[in-house]
N, C-alpha and C positions, 0 to 999 in steps of 0.2 A: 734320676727322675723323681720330683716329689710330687705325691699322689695326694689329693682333698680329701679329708677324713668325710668325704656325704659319699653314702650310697649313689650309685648312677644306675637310671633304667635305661635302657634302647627299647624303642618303640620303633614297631613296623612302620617301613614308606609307604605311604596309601600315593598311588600315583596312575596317571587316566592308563586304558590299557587300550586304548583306541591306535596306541604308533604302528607306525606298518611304514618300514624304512629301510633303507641299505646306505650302509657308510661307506664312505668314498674317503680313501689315500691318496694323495698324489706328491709324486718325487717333484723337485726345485722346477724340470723341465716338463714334465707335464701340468704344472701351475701355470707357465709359463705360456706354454697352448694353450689350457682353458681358460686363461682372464683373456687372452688375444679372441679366444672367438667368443668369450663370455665379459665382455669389461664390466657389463652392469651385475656382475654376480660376484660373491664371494668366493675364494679359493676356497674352503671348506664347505664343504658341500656335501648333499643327504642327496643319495641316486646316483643316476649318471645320465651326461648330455648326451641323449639318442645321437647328435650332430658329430661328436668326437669317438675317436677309437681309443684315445690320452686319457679317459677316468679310464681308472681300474678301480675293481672293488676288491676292498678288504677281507677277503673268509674268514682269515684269523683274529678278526679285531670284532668286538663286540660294538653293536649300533647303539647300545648306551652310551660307549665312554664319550662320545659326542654333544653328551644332555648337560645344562650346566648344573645339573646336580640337583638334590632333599635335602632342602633343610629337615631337622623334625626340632621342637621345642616340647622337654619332657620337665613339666611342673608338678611339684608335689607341695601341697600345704596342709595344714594344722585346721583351716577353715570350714567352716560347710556353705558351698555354694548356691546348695538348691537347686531349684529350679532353673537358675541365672546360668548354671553350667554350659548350655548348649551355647547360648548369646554370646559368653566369655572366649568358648571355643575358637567359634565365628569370628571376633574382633583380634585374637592372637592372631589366628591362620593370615588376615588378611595385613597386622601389623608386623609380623615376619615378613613374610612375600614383598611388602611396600621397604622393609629397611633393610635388608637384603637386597631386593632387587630382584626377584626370581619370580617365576608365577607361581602366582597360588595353586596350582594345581600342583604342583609339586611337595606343598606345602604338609609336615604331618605335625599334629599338635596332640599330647596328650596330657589330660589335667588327672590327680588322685587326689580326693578331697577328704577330709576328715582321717589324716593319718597320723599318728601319736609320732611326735617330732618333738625336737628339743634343738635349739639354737642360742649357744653363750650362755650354758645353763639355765634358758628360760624354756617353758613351753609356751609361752607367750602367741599371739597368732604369728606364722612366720611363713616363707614358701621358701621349697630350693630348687632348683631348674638345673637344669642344662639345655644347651644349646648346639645340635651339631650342623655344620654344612661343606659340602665341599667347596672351599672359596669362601669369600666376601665376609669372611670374621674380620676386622677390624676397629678399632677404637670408634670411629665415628655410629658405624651402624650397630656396634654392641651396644653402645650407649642409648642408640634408638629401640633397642629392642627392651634394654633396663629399665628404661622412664615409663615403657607402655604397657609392660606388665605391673610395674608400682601403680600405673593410672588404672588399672583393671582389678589391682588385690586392692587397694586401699579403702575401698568401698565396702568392703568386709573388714578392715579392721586389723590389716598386714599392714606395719608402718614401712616406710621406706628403705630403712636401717634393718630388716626385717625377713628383706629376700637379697638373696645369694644365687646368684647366676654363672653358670662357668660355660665359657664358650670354647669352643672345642672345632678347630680347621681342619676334616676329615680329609685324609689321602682319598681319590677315587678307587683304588683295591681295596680300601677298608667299608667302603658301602655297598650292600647289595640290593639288590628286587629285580623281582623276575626270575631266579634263578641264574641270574646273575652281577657279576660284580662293575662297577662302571668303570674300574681297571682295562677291564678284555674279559 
């Protein structure tokens, strides 16, 4: 395994706390019953149909592991943003969420600004990121996510050449919140 000589931060998943849910298992035949008395509905399924005795619920399984997951996006640059910080915030959260594909509400972003960095032996202005989520890392949407952060540093003075992003496809046991893991 070869490791990036950049420090990496984990930043807490700010995520709504409003769910109030029960996860639902169902074996090949009990799918089977509930698409027959449910066809307009999904075989996975949050609850259980008052109408059927076939859902069972999962005690042992966590009503996260159902969620499609946190991205967080942890930036650190050489820059001072200012005041503009909160704005930046805002336009990341929302250009994760959209190139991903995940709601924003899921969404955590954390910027450190004015950190003594060095990139190619320059201290030059530079940023370095990472990017974690469970799922939807791939070339297309990391590329969406690389152009929006260059279109958001460069207005300070980060050239494009500049910022180094490492994107990272998290296992759901290696994410937590809540007290717990979206493993189980």
């Amino acid at each position: 395994m070869i490791l990036s000589p950049f420090l990496f931060v984990v930043s807490a998943l700010a995520l709504p706390t409003a769910f109030s849910f029960q996860a639902t298992t169902l074996s090949a035949q009990q799918t089977a019953a509930f698409l027959k008395m449910n066809p307009d509905k999904s075989a996975l399924s949050f609850g259980s149909d008052p109408r059927s005795d076939d859902v069972v619920s999962a005690s042992s399984r966590h009503p996260h592991c159902d969620l499609p997951g946190d991205p967080s996006l942890v930036l650190t640059t050489n820059v001072d943003l200012g005041g503009d910080k909160p704005e930046i915030l805002k336009k990341l959260s929302a250009l994760v969420a959209s190139s991903l594909g995940k709601p924003e509400s899921y969404v955590a972003i954390s910027i450190s600004d004015k950190v003594s960095m060095c990139f190619g032996g320059s201290v030059d202005p530079l940023a370095l990121g990472c990017l974690y989520s469970i799922g939807s890392i791939n070339v297309e949407n990391n590329g969406k996510v690389q152009n929006g952060v260059t279109d958001a540093l460069e207005p300070y003075g980060v050239q494009a050449n500049r910022i180094y992003i490492n994107f990272f496809d998290v296992p759901r046991p290696n994410v937590g919140w809540n007290r717990a893991t979206f493993g189980g």
